[in-house]
N, C-alpha and C positions, 0 to 999 in steps of 0.2 A: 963786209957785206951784211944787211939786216935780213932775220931770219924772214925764210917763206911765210907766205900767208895761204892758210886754206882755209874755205867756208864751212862752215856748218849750221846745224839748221837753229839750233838755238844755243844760247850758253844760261845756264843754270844761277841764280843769284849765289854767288858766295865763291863756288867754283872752287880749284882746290883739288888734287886725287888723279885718278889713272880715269884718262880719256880714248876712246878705242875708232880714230877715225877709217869708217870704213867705204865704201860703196866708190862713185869716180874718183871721191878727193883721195881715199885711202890707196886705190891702186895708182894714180897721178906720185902721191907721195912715194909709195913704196919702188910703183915698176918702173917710174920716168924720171923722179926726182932722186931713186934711191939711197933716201936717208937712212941714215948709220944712228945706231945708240949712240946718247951723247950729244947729237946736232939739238940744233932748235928751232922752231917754230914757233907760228905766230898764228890762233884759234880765233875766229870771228864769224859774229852771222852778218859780217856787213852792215852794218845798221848802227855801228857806233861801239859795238859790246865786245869787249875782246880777252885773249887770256894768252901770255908767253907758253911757252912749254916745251919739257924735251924729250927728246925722242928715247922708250926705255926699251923698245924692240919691235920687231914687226910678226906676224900672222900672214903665210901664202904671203900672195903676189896682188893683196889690197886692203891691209889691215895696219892699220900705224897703231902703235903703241906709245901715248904720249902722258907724262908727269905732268900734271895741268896746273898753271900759278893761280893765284885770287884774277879773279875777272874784275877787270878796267872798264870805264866807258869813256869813249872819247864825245864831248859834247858837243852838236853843229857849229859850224865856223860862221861868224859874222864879219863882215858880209855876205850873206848868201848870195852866192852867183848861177842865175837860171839862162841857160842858152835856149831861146827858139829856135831851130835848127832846119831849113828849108828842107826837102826833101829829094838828096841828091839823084844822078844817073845809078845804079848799077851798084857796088861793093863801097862808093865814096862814104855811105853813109855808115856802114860800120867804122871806117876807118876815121870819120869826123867823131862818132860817139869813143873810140882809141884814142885818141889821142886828148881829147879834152877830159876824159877818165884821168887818165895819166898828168894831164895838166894841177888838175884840181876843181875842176867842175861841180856842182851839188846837185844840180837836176836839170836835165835836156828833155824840150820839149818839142817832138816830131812837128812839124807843120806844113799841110797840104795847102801850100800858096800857091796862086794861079797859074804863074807861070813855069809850076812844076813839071818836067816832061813826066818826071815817076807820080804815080798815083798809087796809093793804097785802099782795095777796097776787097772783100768778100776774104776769101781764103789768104791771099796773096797778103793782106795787110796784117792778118794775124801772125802769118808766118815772119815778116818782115820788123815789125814789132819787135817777136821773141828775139829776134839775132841782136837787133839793138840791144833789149834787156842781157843777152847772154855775153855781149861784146862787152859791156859796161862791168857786169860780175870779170869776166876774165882778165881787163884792163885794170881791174881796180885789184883783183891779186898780186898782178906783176907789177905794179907799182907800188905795191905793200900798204894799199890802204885799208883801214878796218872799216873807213863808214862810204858805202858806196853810195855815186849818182844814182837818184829816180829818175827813170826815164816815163818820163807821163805817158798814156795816151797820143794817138795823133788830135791835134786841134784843128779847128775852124780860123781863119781871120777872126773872126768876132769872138771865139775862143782865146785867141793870144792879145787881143785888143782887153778882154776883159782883166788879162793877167796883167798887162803893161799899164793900167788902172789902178791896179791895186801894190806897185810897187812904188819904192823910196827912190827908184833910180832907172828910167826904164830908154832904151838907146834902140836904135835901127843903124846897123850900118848900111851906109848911103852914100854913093858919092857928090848928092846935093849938102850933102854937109859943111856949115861953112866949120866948124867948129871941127877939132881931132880928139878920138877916144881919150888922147894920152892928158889930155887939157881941161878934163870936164869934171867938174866938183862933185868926190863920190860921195856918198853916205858913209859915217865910220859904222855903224850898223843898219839891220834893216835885210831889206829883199834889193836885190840888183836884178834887173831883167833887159837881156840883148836880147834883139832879133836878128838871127843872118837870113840874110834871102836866098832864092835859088838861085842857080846858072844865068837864067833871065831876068833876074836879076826883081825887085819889090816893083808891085802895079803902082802908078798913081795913084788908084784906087788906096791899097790894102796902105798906100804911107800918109795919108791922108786919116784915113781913118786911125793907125796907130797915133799920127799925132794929134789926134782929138784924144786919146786916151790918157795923154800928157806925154808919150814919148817922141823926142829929139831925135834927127840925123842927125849923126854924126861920121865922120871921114877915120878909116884906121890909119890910113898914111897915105905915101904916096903911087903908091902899089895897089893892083888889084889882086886879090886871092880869091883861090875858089872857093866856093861855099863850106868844100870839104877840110877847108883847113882857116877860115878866117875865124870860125868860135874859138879856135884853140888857140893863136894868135890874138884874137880880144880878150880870151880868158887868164891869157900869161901876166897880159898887159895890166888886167884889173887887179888879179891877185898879187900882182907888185906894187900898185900904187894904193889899195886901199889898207897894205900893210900888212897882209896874210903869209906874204913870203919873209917879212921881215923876221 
């Protein structure tokens, strides 16, 4: 099994020496994961920067005591894969930013399409935001990744229209799609950008307009999946075929 991964707030160029993780990660380490002298871990601010290390003893009930290696940087993967992510019912939408964390995702991009029943607006969007960003940190630990998804901002239509412009590879899935995700000529580098719609599925309106932006429908199969699980299902699918899981 590969060692845990805990965040920290930054890593130091050079790295190197006794690091003393403390505060939630250090009592997570210490009271829930209770690591022993000798195990190892894995130090990151999520952002790419990471450093091995072993565990050389602990302090109370949230102080890890860790032998820190030279700090690594792991460099963005190309293709970049950005999900627009419809904005589901109720807890779907933590669990769409789950699971495409863990997939391999690089940045998810909330979006208040029309036919949204949830809306984010005033306290409620700020708060709903955080849990995205927090799900996305916690997804990307237990999956032992060091460089975690940006979770943007919620957008506008004309916000994800601007984004799906400015990519090398930009898709809607649709069931007007004559064409399937698995069949469509990726970019070996570059920005990839999917849209998932909501429950209600993309307006005439909002595919119209992404496809003035030069993005395609396209069909994932021959199944319909809910919003909350088809980025991570397209996300599997691209990271296969563009070569990232090879």
């Amino acid at each position: 099994m590969t060692a845990p991964v805990f965040v920290v707030d930054h890593l130091d160029a050079g790295g190197g020496g006794q690091y003393v993780l403390d505060g939630p990660e250090g009592r997570h380490a210490v009271s829930v994961k209770r690591l022993k002298p000798g195990e190892s871990v894995v130090l990151t601010d999520g952002a790419g920067r990471w450093a091995a290390g072993e565990v050389v003893g602990t302090e109370g009930k949230d102080r890890l005591v860790v032998h820190m290696a030279e700090i690594s940087e792991e460099p963005p993967q190309s293709p970049r894969i950005t999900v627009v992510q419809a904005l589901p019912k109720g807890d779907r939408g933590e669990l769409a930013v789950e699971t495409m964390t863990e997939t391999g995702v690089d940045a998810i991009v909330p979006w208040a399409a029309s036919r949204c029943i949830t809306q984010w607006r005033g306290d409620r969007g700020v708060k709903a935001l955080g849990k995205w960003r927090a799900t996305a940190r916690e997804a990307g630990k237990q999956s032992r990744r060091v460089r975690f998804p940006e979770v943007a901002d919620a957008a506008t239509s004309k916000q994800v229209a601007a984004l799906l412009a400015e990519a090398d590879f930009a898709a809607v899935l649709h069931e007007s799609g004559e064409a399937t995700l698995a069949t469509a000529e990726l970019p070996a580098e570059g920005e990839i950008v999917l849209v998932v719609g909501p429950e209600g599925g993309v307006s005439p309106e909002e595919l119209a307009l992404f496809e003035e932006a030069g993005a395609k429908a396209y069909r994932l199969g021959p199944t319909v999946l809910r919003t909350s699980t088809a980025g991570t299902a397209a996300t599997a699918l691209l990271l296969g075929r563009s070569g990232r899981w090879s």
